[in-house]
C-alpha positions in Angstrom: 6.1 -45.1 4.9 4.9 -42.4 2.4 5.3 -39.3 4.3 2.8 -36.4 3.1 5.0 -33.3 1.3 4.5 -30.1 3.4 1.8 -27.5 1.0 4.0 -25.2 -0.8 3.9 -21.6 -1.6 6.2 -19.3 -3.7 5.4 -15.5 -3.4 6.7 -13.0 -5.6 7.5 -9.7 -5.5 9.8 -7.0 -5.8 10.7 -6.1 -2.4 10.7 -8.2 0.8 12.1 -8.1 4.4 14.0 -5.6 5.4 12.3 -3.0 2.8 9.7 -0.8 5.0 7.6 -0.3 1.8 4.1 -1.4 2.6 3.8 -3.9 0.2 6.6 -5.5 1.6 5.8 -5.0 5.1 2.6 -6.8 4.8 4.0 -9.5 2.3 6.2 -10.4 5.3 3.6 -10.7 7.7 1.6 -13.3 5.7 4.5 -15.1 5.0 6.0 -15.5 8.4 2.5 -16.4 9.4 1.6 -19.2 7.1 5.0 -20.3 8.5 3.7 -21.0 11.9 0.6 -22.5 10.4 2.9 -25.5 8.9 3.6 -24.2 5.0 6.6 -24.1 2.9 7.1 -20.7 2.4 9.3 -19.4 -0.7 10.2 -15.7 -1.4 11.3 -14.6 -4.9 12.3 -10.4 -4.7 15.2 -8.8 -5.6 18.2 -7.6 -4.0 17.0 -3.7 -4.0 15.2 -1.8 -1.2 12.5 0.8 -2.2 14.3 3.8 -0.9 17.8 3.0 -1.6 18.4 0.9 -4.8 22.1 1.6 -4.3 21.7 -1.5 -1.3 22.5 -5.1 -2.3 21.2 -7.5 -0.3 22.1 -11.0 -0.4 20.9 -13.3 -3.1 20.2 -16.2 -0.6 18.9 -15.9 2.9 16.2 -17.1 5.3 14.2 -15.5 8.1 11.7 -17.1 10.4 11.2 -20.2 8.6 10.8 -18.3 4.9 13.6 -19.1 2.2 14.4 -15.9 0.4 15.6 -16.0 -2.7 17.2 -12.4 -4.8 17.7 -11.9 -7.6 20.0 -9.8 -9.8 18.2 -6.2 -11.1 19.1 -3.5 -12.7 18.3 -0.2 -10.4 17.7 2.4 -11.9 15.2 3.8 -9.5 12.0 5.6 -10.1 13.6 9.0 -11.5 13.0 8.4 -14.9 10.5 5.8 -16.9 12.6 4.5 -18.9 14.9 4.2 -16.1 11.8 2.2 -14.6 10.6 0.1 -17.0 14.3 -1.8 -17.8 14.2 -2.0 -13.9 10.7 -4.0 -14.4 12.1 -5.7 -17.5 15.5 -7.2 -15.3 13.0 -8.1 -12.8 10.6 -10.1 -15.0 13.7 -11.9 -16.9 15.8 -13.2 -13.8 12.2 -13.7 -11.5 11.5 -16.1 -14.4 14.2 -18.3 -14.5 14.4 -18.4 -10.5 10.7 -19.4 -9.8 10.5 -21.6 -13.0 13.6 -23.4 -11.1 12.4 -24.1 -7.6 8.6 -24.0 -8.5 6.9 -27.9 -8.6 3.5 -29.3 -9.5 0.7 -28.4 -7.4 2.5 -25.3 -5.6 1.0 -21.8 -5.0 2.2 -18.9 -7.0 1.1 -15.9 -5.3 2.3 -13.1 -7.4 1.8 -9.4 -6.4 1.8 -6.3 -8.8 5.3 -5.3 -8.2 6.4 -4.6 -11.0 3.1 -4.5 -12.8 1.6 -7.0 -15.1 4.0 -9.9 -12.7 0.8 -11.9 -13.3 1.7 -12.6 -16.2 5.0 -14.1 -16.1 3.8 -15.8 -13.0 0.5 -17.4 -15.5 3.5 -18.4 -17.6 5.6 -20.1 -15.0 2.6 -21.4 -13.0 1.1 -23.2 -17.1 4.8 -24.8 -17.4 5.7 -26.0 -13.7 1.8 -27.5 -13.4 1.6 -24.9 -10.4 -1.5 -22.8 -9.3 -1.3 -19.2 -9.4 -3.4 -16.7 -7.2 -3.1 -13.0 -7.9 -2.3 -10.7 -5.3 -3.9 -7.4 -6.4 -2.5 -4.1 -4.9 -3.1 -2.3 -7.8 -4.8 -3.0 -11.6 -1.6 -2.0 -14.3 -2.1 -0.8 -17.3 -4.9 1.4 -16.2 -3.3 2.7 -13.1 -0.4 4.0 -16.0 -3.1 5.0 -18.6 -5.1 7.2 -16.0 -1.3 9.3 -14.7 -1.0 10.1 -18.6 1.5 7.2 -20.0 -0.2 7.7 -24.1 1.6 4.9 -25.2 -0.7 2.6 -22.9 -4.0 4.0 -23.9 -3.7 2.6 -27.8 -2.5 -0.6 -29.1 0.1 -1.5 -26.7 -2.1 -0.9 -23.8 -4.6 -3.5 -25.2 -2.3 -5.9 -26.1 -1.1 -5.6 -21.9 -4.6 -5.7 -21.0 -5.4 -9.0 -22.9 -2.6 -10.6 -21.6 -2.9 -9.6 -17.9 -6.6 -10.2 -18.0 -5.7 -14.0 -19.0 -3.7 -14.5 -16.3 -6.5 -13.3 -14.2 -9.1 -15.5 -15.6 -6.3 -18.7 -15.1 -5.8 -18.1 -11.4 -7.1 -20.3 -9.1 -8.0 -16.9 -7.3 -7.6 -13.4 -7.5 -7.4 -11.0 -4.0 -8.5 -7.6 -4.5 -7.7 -5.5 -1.4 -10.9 -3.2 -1.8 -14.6 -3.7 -3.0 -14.2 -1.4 -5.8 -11.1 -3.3 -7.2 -13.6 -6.1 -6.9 -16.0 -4.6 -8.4 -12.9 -3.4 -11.4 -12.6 -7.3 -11.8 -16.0 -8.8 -12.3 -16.3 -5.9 -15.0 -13.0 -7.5 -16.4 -15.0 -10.6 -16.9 -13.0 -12.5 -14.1 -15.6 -15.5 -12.5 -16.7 -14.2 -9.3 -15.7 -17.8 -7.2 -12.2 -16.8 -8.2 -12.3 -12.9 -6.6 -11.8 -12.9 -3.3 -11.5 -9.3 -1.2 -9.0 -9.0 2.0 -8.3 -5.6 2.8 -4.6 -4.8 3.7 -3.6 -4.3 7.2 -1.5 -2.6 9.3 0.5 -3.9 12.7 -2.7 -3.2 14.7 -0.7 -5.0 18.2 2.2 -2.9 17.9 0.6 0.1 16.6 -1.6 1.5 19.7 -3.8 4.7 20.0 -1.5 7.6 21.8 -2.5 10.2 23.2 -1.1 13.4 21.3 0.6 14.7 24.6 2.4 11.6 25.1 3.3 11.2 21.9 7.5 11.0 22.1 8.2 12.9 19.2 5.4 15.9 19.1 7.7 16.8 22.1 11.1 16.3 20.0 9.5 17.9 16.7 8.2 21.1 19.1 4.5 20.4 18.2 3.5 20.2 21.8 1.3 23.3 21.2 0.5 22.5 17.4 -2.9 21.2 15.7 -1.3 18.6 13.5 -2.5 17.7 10.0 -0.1 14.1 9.4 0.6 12.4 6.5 2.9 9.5 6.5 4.2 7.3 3.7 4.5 7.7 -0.1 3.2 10.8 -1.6 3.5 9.6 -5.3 1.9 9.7 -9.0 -1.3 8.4 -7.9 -1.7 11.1 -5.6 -2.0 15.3 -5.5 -1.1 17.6 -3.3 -2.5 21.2 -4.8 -5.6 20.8 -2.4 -3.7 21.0 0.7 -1.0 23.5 -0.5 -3.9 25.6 -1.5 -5.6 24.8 1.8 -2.6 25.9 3.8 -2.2 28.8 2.1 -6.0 29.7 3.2 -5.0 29.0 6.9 -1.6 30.8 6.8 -3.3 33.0 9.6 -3.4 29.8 11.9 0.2 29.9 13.4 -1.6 26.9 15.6 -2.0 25.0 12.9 1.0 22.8 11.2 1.7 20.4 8.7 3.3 17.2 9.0 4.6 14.9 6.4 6.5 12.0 7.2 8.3 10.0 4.0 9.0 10.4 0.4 7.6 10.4 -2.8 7.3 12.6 -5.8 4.4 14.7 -4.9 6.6 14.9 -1.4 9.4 16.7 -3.0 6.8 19.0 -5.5 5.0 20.3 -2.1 7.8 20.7 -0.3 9.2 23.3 -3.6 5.9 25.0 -3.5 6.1 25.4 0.6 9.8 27.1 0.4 8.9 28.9 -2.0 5.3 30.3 -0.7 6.9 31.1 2.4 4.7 28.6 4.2 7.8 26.7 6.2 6.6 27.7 9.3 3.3 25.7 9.0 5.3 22.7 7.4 7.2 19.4 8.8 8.9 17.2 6.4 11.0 14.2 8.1 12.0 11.3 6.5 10.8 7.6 6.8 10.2 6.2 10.2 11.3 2.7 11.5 8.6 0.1 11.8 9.4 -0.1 15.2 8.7 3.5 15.9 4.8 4.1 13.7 2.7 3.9 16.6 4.5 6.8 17.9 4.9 8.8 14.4 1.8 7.8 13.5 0.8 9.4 17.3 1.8 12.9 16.4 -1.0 14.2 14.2 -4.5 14.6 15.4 -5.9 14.1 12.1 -4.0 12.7 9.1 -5.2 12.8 5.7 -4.7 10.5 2.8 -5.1 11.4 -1.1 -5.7 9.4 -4.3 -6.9 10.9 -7.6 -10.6 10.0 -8.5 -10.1 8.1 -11.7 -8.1 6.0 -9.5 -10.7 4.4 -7.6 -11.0 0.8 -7.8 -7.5 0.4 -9.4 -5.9 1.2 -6.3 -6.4 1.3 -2.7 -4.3 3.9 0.1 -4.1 1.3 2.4 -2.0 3.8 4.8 -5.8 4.4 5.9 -5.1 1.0 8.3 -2.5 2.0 10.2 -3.8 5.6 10.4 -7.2 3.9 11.8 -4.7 2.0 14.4 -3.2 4.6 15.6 -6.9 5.7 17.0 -6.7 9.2 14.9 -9.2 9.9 12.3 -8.8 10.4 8.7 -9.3 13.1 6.3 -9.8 11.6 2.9 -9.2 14.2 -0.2 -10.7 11.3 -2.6 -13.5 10.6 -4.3 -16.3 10.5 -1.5 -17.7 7.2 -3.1 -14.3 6.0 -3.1 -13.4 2.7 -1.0 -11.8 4.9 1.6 -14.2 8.2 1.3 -17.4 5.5 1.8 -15.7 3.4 5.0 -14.6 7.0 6.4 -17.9 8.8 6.4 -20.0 5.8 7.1 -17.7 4.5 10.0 -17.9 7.9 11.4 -13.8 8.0 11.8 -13.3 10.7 9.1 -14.1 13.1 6.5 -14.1 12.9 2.5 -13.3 15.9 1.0 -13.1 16.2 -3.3 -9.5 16.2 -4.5 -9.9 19.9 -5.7 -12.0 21.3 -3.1 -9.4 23.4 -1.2 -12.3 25.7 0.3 -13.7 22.5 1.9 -10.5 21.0 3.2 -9.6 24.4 4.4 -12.7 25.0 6.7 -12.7 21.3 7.7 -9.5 21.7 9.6 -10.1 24.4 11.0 -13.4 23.0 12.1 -11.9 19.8 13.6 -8.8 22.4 15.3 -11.8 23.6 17.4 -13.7 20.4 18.4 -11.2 17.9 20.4 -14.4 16.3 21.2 -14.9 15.7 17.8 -11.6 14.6 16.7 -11.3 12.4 20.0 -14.7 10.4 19.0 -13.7 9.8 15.5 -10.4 8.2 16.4 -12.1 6.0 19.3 -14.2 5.3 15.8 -11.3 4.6 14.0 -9.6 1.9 16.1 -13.1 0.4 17.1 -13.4 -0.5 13.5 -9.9 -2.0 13.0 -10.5 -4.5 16.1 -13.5 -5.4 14.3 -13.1 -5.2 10.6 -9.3 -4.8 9.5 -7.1 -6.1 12.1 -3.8 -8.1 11.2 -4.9 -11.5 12.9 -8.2 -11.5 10.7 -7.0 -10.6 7.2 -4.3 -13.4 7.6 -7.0 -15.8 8.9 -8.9 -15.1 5.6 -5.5 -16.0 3.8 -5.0 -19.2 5.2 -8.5 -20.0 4.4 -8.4 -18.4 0.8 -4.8 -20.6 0.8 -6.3 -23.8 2.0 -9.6 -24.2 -0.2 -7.0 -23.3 -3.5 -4.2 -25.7 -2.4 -7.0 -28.4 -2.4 
């Protein structure tokens, strides 16, 4: 009796279960998930977590049903480029040899964009091994690196990356952009529209519930029982600024009420946090470090708005997906973004939030202190907020698109 092989799919990225980056977080949902639904699931990452690359994790492991498989790295961290890019290089080099190992004709590569350009040594792989490779696109590299100011990628070298990267987009069976702009980035590219597919990214949208702000557990243990809280949570980085809301503090100094919260890292976290210390603007600052999954929907609970940032020229190459959970959480959203932006057009037309110009520090000023005065306000947006995830964005229905994305490719 010929018994039918199980579909197959190999996913590929740089960090993976336990690492509370998003990109991991969400990389195990799907797995896990397409688990239950009867695949073969394959992980290739590396041994590294995102926040402490001095961790070694083991190079062979399973969890839920998905066979993880780490490999060796350099870890240099994200201090330094050149520091970065060997990182990327060890990455590329032993993720080859791995996948081009265990991968079999007919698989699914999905390969995501960390480190960037993994497309195309997952097109290379996927050509050999008689595989099919789908793109997972959380961000568009080299342009991401062009726009922050890397010269070298704006000339030759730049093009030559472009080229390749753009064949391995054309060669997938699919591509997933995670935003309509991206999409948009990608047809522009010359990629066939039947192979771009867009499915948002999510958040935990069960475990993360709307909290009041008064029962939030740790407004109590952070003393911001009596606060207006402005949140922000997760990676402040290079595709992001944080002059507008320094400057916008400084222009609400007079608001003793009124505080700032930032929970996690990044290197626009550590520039603001220089700049508050040394304004003298501690008392209307919070930092605290990452929070544990288990514990977002009550971090996330804290703030009565949050805000998000991500430079204009930015748009379409990547997407602040922390927008998701925020939504979750039933708390509305500031964007300081391009208003056109993907999250500056769901905000304003969803009616959960506000797009303010990166820039406009007048604008993002007076908005909080507007919203600081209407609980009304701020109460209906969130309601807004959450109504759209159980609609739109929830966890259950971007994975459902997966499987189906999955299934028509695998076929």
């Amino acid at each position: 009796m010929i018994v039918a092989r199980r579909r197959r799919v190999i996913f590929v990225n740089r960090f993976y279960y336990p690492d509370h980056s998003a990109t991991a977080q969400i990389l195990t949902d799907l797995a896990e998930a397409l688990v239950v639904a009867a695949w073969q699931v394959e992980v290739v990452t590396s041994r590294l977590q995102h926040e402490n690359p001095a961790i070694r994790l083991d190079s062979r492991s399973a969890r839920a049903g998905v066979a993880i498989h780490r490999v060796a790295t350099t870890s240099f961290g994200r201090a330094g480029i050149v520091g970065r890019l060997v990182d990327y290089l060890s990455f590329y080099f032993s993720a080859f040899f791995v996948l081009f190992a265990i991968a079999r004709r007919g698989d699914l590569i999905v390969a995501k964009t960390d480190p960037p350009l993994l497309s195309v040594m997952a097109a290379l792989v996927a050509r050999l091994r008689h595989a099919r490779l789908v793109n997972w696109l959380q961000d568009l590299y080299p342009e991401v690196a062009a726009e922050l100011g890397v010269a070298t990628l704006r000339g030759p070298v730049g093009s030559t990356l472009r080229r390749l990267r753009d064949v391995s987009l054309r060669t997938a069976v699919a591509n997933v952009a995670i935003g309509d702009r991206m999409a948009e980035r990608l047809t522009m590219l010359g990629v066939p529209a039947d192979r771009i597919a867009v499915i948002p990214n999510w958040a935990d949208d069960a475990a993360i519930r709307p909290i009041p702000p008064d029962q939030a557990l740790f407004r109590r243990e952070w003393t911001l029982n009596s606060k207006f809280v402005v949140g922000y949570s997760g990676n402040l980085g290079r595709a992001h600024e944080s002059d507008t809301l320094f400057r916008a503090a400084l222009l609400l100094r007079d608001r003793p009420d009124i505080v700032f919260l930032m929970i996690g890292g990044g290197r626009e976290n550590v520039t603001l946090s220089k700049r508050v210390q040394a304004s003298g603007l501690t008392n209307h600052f919070q930092f605290r470090p990452y929070q544990p999954r288990e514990a977002l929907s009550q971090s996330l609970a804290v703030a009565d708005v949050h805000w998000l940032s991500l430079l204009p020229e930015l748009e379409g190459l990547i997407v602040p997906s922390k927008f998701y959970g925020i939504a979750a959480a039933g708390r509305p959203v500031i964007a300081v973004t391009d208003p056109d932006g993907e999250i500056g057009r769901i905000a304003v037309r969803e009616g959960c939030g506000l797009a303010i110009m990166p820039g406009d520090a007048d604008g993002l000023a007076e908005t909080i202190r507007a919203l600081a005065g209407d609980s009304g306000r701020v109460a209906a947006m969130g309601r807004a907020a959450r109504a759209l995830i159980d609609r739109d964005y929830s966890r259950s229905a971007a994975i459902g698109r997966w499987k189906m994305l999955l299934e028509r490719v695998a076929t």
